[in-house]
Structure formats: C-alpha cells, structure tokens
DOTORFI-568328 format. One line per field, with one value per atom (N, C-alpha, C): x, y, z; atom name; residue in one letter. Coordinates in nm, 2 decimals. Each point is the difference from the previous one (the first is absolute). Example, Ala and Ser with C-alpha at 12.3 -4.5 7.8 and 13.67 -1.06 7.14 Angstrom:
<rs>
c1 = 1.32/-0.09/0.09/-0.04/0.09/-0.08 .
c2 = -0.57/0.12/0.12/0.11/0.11/0.11 .
c3 = 0.78/0.00/0.00/-0.07/0.00/0.08 .
atome = N/CA/C/N/CA/C .
residu = A/A/A/S/S/S .
</rs>
This chain:
<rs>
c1 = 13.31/0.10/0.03/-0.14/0.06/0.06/-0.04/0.07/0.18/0.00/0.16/0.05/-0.05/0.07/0.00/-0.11/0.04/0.12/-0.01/0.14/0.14/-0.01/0.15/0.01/-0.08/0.01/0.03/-0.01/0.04/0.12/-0.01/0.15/0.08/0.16/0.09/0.06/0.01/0.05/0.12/0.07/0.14/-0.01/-0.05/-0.02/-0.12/-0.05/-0.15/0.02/-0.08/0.01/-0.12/-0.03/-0.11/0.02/-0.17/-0.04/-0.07/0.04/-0.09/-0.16/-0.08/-0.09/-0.01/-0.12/-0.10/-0.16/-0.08/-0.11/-0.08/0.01/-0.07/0.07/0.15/0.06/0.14/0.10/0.12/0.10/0.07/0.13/0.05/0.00/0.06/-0.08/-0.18/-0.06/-0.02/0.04/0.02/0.11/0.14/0.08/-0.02/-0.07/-0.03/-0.11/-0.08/-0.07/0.11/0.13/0.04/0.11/-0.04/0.06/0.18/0.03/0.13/0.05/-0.02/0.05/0.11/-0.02/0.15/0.06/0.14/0.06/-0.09/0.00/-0.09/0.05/0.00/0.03/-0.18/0.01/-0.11/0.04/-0.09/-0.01/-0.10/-0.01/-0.08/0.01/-0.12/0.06/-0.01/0.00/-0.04/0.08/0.09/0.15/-0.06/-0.12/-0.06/0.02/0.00/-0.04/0.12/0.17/0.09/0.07/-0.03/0.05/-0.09/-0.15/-0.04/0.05/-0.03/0.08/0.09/0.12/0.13/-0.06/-0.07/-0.05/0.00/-0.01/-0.04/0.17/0.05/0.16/0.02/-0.07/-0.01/0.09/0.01/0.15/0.05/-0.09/-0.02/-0.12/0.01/-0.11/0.01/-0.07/0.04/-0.09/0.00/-0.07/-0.06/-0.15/-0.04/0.04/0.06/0.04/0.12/-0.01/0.14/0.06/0.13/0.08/0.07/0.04/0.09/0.12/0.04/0.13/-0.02/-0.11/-0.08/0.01/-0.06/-0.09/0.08/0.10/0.14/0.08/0.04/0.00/-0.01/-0.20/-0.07/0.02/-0.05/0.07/0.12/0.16/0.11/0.00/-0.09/0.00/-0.02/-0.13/-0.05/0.11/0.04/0.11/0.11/0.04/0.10/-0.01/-0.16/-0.03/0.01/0.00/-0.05/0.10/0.11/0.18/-0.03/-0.10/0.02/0.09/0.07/0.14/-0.09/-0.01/0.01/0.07/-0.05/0.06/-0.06/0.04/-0.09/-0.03/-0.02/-0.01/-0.12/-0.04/-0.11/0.01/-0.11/0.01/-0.03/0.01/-0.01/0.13/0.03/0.12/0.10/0.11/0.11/-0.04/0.05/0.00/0.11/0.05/0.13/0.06/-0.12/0.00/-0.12/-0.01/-0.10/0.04/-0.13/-0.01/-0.06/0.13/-0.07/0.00/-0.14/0.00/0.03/0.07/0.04/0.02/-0.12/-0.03/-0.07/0.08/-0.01/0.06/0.10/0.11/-0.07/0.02/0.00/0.13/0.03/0.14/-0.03/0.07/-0.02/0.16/-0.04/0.08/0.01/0.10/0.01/0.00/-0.10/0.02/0.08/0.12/0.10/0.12/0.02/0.09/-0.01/-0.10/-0.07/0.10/0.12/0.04/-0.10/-0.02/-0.11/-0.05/-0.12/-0.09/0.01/0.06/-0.05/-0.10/-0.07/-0.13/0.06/-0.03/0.07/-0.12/-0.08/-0.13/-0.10/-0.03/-0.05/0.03/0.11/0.09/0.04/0.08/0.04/0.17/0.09/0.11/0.07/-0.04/0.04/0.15/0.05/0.11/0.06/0.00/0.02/0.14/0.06/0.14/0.02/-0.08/0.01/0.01/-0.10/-0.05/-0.05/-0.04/-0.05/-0.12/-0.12/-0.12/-0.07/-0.01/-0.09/-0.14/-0.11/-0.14/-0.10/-0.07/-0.12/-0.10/0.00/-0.07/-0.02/-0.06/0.01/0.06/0.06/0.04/-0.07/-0.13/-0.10/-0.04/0.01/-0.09/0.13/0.10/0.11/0.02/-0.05/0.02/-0.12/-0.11/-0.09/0.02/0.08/0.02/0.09/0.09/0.12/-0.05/-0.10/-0.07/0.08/0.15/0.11/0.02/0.00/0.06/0.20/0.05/0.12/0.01/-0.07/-0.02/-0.05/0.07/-0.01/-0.04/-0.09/0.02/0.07/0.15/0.06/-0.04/-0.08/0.02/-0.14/-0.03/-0.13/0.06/0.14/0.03/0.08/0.03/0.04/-0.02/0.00/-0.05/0.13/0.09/0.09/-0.03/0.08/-0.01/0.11/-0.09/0.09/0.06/0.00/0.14/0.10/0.01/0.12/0.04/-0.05/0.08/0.13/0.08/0.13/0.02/-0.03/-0.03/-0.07/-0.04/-0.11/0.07/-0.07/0.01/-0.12/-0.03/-0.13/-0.03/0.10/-0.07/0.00/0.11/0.01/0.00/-0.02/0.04/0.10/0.05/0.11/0.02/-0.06/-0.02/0.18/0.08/0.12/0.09/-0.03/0.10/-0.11/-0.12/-0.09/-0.10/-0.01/-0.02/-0.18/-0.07/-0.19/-0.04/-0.05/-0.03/-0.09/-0.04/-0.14/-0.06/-0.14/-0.08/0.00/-0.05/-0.05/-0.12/-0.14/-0.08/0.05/0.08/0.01/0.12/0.05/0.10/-0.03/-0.18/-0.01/-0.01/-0.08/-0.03/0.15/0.09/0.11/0.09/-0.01/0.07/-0.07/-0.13/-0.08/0.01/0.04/-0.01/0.20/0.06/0.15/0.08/-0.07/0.03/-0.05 .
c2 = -12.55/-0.05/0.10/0.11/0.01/0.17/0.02/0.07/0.01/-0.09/-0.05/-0.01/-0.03/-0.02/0.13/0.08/0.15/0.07/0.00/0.02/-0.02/-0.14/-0.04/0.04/0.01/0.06/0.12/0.03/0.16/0.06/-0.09/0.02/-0.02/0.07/-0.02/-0.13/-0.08/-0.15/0.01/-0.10/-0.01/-0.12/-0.07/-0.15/-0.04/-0.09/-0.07/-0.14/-0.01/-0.12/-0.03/-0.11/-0.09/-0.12/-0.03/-0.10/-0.08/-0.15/-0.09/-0.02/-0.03/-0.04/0.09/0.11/0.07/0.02/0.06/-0.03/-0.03/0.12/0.02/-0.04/-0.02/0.02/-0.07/-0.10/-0.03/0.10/0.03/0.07/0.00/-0.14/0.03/0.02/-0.03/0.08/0.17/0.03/0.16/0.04/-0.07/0.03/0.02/-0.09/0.01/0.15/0.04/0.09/0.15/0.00/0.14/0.03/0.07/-0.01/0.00/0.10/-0.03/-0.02/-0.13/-0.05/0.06/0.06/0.00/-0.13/0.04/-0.11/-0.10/-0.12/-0.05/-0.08/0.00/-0.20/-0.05/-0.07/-0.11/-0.05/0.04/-0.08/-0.09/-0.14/-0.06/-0.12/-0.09/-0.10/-0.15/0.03/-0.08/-0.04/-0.06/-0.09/-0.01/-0.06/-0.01/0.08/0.12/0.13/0.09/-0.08/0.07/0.01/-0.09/-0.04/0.12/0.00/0.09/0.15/-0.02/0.17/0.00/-0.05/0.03/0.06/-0.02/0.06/0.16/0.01/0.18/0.03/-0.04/0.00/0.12/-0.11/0.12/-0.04/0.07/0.03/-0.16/-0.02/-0.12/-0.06/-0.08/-0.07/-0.03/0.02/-0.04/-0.09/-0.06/-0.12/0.04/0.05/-0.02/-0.15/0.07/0.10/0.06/0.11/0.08/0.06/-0.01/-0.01/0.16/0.06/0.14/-0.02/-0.11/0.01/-0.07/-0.03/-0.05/0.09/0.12/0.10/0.15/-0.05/0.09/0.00/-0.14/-0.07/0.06/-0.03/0.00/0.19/0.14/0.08/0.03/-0.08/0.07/-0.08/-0.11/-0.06/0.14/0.05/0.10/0.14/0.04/0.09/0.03/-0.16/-0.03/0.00/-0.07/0.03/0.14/0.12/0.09/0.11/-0.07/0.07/0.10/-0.03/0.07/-0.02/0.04/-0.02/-0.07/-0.17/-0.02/-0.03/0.12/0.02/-0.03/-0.02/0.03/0.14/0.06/0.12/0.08/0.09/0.11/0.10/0.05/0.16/0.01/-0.11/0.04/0.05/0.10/0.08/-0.12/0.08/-0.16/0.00/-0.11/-0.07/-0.05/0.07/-0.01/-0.13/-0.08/-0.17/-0.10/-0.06/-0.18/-0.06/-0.04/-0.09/-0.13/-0.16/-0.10/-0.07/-0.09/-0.06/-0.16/-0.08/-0.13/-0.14/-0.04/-0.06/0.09/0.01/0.06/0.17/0.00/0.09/0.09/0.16/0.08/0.07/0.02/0.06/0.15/0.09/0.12/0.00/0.03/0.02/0.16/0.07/0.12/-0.03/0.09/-0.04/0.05/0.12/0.05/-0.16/-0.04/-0.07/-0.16/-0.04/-0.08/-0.03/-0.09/-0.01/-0.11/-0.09/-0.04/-0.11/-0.06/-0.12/-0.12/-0.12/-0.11/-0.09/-0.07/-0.11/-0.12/-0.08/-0.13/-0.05/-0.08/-0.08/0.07/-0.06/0.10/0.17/-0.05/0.09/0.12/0.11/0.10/0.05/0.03/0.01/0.16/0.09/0.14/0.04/0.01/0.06/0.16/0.05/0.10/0.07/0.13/0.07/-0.10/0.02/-0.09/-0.12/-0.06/-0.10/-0.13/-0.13/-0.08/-0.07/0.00/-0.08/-0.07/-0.13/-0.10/-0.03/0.04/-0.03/-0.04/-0.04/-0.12/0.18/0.01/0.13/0.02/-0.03/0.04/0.12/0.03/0.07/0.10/-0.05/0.12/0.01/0.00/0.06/0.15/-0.09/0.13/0.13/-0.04/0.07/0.13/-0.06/0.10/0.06/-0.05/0.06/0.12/-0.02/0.10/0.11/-0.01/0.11/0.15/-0.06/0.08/-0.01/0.13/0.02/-0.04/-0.01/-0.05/-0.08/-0.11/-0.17/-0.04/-0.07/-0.10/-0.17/-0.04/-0.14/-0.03/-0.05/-0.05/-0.15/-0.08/-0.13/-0.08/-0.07/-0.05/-0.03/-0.02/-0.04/0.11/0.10/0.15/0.10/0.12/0.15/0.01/0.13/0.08/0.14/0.06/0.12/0.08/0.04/0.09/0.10/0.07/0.08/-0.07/-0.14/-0.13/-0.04/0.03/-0.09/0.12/-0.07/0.10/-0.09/-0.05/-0.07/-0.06/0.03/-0.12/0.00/-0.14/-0.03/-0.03/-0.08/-0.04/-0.09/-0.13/-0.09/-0.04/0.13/-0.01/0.17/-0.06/0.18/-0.03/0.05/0.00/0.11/-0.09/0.11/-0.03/0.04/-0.04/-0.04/-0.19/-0.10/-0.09/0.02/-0.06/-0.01/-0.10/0.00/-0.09/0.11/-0.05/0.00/-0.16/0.02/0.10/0.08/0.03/-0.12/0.00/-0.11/0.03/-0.06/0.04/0.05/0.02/0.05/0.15/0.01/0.15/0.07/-0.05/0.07/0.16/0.00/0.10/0.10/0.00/0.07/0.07/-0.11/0.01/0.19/-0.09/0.08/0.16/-0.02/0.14/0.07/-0.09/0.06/0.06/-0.06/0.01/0.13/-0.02/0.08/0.18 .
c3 = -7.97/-0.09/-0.11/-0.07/-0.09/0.03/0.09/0.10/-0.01/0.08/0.00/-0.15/-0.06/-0.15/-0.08/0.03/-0.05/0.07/0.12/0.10/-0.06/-0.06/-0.04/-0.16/-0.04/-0.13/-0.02/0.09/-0.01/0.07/0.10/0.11/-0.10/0.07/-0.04/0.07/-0.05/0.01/0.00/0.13/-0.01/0.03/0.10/0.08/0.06/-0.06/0.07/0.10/0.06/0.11/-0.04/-0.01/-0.04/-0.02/0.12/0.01/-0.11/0.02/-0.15/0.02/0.14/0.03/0.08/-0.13/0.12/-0.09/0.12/-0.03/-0.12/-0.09/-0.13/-0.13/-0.01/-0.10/0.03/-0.03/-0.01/0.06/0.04/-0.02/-0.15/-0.08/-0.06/-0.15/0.00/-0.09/0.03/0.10/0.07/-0.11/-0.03/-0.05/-0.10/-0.09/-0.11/-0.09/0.09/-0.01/-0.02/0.06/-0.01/-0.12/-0.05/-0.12/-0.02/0.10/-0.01/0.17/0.04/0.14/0.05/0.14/0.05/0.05/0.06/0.03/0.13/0.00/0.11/0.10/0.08/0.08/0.08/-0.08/0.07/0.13/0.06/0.16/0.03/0.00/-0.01/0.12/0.02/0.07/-0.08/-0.14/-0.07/-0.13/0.03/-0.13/-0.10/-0.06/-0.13/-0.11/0.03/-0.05/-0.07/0.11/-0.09/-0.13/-0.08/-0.16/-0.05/0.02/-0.06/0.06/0.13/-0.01/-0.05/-0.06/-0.03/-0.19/-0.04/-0.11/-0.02/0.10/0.01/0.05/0.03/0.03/0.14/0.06/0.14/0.08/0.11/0.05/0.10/0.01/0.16/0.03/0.06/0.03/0.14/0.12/0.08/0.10/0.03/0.04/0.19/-0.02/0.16/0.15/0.10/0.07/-0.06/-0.04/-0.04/0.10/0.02/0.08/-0.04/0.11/-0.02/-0.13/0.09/-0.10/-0.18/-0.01/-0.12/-0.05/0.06/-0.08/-0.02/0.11/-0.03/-0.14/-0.05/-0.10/-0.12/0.03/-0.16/-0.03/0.11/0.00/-0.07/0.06/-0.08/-0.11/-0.06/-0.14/-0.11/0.09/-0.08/-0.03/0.13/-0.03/-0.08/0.00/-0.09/-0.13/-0.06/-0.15/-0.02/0.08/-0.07/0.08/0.04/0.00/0.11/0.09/0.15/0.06/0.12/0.05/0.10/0.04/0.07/0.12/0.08/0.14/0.10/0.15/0.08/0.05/-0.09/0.04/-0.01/0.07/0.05/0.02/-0.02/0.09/0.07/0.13/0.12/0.08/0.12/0.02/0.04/-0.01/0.07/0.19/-0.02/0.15/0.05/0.13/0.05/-0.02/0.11/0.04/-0.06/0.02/0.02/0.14/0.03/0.11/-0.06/-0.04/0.00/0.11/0.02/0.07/-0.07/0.07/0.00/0.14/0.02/0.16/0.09/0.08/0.11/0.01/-0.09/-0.01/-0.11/0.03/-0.13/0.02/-0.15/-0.06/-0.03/0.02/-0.04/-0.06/-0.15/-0.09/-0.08/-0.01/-0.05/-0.15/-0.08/-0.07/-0.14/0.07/-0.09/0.00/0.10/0.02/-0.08/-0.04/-0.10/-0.08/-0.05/-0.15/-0.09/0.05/-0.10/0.06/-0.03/0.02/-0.05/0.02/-0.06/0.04/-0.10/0.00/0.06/0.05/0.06/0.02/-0.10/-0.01/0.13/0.13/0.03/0.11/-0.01/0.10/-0.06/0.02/-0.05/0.05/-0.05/0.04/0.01/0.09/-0.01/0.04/-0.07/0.06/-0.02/0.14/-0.01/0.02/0.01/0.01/0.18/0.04/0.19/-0.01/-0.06/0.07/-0.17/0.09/-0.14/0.08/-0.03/0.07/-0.11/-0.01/-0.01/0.04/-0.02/0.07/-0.13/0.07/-0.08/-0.05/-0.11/-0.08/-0.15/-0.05/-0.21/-0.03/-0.10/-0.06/-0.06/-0.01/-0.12/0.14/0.10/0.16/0.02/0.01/0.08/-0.17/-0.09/-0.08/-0.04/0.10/0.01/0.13/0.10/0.13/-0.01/-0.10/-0.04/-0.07/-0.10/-0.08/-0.01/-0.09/0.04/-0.18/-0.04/-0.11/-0.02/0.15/0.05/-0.10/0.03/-0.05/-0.12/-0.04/-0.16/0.00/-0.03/-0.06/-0.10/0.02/-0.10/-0.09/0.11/-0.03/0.07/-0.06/0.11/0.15/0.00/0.15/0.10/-0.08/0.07/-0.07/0.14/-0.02/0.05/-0.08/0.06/0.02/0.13/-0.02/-0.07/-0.10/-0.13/0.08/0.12/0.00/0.06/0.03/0.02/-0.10/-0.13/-0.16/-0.02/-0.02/0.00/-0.21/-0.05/-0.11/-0.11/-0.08/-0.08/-0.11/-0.08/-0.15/-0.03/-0.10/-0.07/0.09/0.06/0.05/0.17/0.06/0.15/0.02/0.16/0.06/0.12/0.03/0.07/0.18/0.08/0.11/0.12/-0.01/-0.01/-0.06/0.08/-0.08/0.00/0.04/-0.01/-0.12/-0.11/-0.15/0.02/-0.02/-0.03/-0.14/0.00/-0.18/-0.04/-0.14/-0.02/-0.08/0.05/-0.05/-0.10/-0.14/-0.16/0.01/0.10/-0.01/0.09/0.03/0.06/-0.02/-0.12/-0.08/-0.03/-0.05/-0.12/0.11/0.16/0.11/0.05/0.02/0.07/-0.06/-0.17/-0.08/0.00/-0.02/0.01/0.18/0.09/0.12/0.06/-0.08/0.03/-0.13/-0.08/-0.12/-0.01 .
atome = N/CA/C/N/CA/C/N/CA/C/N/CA/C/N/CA/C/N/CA/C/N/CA/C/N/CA/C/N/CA/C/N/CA/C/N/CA/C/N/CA/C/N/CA/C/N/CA/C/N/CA/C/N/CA/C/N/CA/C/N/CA/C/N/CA/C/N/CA/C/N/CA/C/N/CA/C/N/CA/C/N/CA/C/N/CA/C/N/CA/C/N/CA/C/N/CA/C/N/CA/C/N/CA/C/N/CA/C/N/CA/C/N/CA/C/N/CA/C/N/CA/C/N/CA/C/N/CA/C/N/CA/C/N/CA/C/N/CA/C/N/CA/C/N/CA/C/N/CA/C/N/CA/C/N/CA/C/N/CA/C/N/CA/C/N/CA/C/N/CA/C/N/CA/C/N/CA/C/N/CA/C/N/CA/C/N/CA/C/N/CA/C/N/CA/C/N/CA/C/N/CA/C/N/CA/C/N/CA/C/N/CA/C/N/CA/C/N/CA/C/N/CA/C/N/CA/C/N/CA/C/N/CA/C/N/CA/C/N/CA/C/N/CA/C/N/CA/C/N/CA/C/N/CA/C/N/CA/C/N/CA/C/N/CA/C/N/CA/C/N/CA/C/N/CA/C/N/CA/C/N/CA/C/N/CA/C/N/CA/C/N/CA/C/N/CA/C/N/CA/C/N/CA/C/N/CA/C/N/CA/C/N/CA/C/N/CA/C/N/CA/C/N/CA/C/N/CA/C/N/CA/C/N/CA/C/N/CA/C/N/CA/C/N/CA/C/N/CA/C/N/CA/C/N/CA/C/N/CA/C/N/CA/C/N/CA/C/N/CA/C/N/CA/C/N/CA/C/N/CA/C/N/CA/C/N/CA/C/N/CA/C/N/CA/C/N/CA/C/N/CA/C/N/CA/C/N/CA/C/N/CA/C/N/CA/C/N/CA/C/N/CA/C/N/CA/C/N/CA/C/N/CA/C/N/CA/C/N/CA/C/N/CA/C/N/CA/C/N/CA/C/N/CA/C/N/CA/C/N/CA/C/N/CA/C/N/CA/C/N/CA/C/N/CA/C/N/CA/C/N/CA/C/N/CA/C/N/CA/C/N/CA/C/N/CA/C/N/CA/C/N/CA/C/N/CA/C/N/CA/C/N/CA/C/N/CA/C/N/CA/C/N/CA/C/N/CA/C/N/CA/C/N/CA/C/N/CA/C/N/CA/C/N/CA/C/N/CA/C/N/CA/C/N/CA/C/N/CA/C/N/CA/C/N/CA/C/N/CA/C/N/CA/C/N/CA/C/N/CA/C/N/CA/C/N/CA/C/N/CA/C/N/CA/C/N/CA/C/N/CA/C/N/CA/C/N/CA/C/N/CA/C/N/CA/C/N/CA/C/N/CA/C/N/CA/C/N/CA/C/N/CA/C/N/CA/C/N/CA/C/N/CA/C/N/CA/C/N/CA/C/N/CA/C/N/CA/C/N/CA/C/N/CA/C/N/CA/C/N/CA/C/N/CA/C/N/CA/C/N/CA/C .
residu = X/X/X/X/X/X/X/X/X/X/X/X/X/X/X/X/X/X/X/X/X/X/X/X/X/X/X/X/X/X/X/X/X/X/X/X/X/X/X/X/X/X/X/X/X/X/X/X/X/X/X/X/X/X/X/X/X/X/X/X/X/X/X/X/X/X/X/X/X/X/X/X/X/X/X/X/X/X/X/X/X/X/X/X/X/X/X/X/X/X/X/X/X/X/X/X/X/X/X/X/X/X/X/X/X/X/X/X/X/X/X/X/X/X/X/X/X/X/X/X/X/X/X/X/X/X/X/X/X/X/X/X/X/X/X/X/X/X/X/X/X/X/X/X/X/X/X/X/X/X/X/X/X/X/X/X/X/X/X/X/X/X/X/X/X/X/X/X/X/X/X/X/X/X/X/X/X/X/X/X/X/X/X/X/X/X/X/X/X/X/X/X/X/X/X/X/X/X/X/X/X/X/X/X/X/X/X/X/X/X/X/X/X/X/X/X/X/X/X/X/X/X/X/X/X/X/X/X/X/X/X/X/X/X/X/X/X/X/X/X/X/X/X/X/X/X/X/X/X/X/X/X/X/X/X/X/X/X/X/X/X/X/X/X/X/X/X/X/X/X/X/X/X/X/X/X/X/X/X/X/X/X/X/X/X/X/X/X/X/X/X/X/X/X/X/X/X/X/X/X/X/X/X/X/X/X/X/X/X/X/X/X/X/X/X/X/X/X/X/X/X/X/X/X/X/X/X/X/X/X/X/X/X/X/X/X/X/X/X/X/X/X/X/X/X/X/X/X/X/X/X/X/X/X/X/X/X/X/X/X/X/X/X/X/X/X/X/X/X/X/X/X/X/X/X/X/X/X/X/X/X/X/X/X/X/X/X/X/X/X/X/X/X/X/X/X/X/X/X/X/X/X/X/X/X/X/X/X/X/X/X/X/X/X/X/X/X/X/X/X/X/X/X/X/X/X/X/X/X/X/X/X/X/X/X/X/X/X/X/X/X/X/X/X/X/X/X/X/X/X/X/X/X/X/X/X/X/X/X/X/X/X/X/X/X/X/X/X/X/X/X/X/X/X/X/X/X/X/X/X/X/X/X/X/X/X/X/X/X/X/X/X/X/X/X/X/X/X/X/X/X/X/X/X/X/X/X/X/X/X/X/X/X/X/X/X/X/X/X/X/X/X/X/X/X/X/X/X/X/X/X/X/X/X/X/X/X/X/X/X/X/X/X/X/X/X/X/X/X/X/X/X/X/X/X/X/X/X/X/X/X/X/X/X/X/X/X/X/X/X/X/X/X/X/X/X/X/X/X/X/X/X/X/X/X .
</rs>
C-alpha cells in the first residue's frame, strides 16, 4: 500500500479509478492521505459511501457491475470539466467500413458515406448518402467502432460526421436540411472541435 501511494504522489495525476473497499485502507481514507488528489471516480459496489465521496468532489461514482456505457459517461464527465474535445476520436488509422451485426444479418457499412447516427432508446438509426438502417446497437458501442477523428458527438443521442455539416450555430449543426441539436454538455467539445 505504501508502495502505491508513493507512486501516486509523485505521478503526474490526471484521473484515478478507485475502489471504496479494499484491503488495508478505504478508497476513500486512500484519498485523504494525498495531498493534492487527482481527479477521481469511485467504483464501488456499495451506495452508502457516495455522499461522502462527493466531499472530495470527484468526478463520478459509479456503482458495481459497471456497464460500458456507464463508464463511457463518467470518462466524457471528466473530459468535459477540463475542456477536452469530446470526440469519438483516436489515433487509431481510419477505417474504410464496419461490419454490424444485427440477428442473423451483418451490415457492412462504408464508413465515408455515414452522415450521422441517432440513439433510439435501444436501437441506433444510421443513415447514410445510400442507404438508412435501424438495428438493435448503443451508441457509445458504434462510437468506438468508428474510432474516426471523421466523427463528433453532438448530443448524447447523435454522432455526426463532420465532413457532412455544411452549417453550425451555438445550438444545432446542420448536415443538409437535416437540423441535430448540440447537447449543453457538448457544446464546449463541439465548439473546440468545429472551430
């Protein structure tokens, strides 16, 4: 343990994941020990414990089994305090296509031809320069399948592809005649990624 805490004291800190209940010491008496905390999200499987975490004003809390799209989440929470462009974007090289699968059927989608993605609770709505497909998929899934500097989250419920916006303002983008809100949490990303 005290191992690890010389580690973090000295690292350069940007984001910690931490657990409440482990062996020797709290998560959140762990916290307390470093003098100047980085940003944190607790992962715990234990509700009791979050009023106190919220003291240390850490980023998230997130409640064991954490789920992808949970932890996708508590991630762009963090991004956004601290004026990252959240994108779905990478430096991994572009990729022509995707292959989703949906049933029985998989779709092979290009993925220049992409104008944007919408959320439909659990469905996803692509429509492309060809074609428009509906299939049972999350949005924080196809948003890591794309790993396309192309693509934007405007909104918790669509990703456009930025070379289809022929338009923006402060609170839409405009991929045609087709008008996508920007969320208020992804205003500040949008602006830093379009500007």
């Amino acid at each position: 343990m005290y191992n690890s805490w010389v580690k973090i004291e000295k690292a350069q800190k940007h984001l910690l994941f931490l657990d409440i209940r482990m062996p020797q010491l709290s998560g959140i008496d762990f916290l307390k020990t470093i003098k100047k905390p980085p940003q944190t999200i607790f992962t715990t499987a234990y509700r009791e414990f979050a009023l106190e975490s919220y003291d240390f004003e850490i980023v998230d809390y997130l409640l064991k089994p954490i789920t992808f799209d949970r932890f996708f989440k508590a991630v762009e929470r963090y991004l956004r305090q601290y004026h990252i462009p959240v994108n779905v974007v990478s430096t991994a090289p572009e990729i022509p296509f995707i292959i989703l699968k949906s049933g029985i059927k998989n779709y092979k989608i290009n993925v220049a031809d992409i104008i944007y993605i919408e959320s439909i609770r659990d469905y996803i709505k692509i429509l492309t320069t060809e074609s428009e497909l509906t299939i049972k998929y999350k949005i924080s899934h196809i948003a890591i399948e794309l790993r396309s500097q192309r693509f934007l989250r405007v909104h918790r419920s669509f990703i456009v592809n930025t070379e289809k916006i022929t338009s923006f303002s402060p609170s839409i983008v405009e991929l045609g005649k087709k008008e996508i809100p920007i969320g208020p949490m992804y205003k500040q990303s949008v602006d830093a990624a379009l500007r």
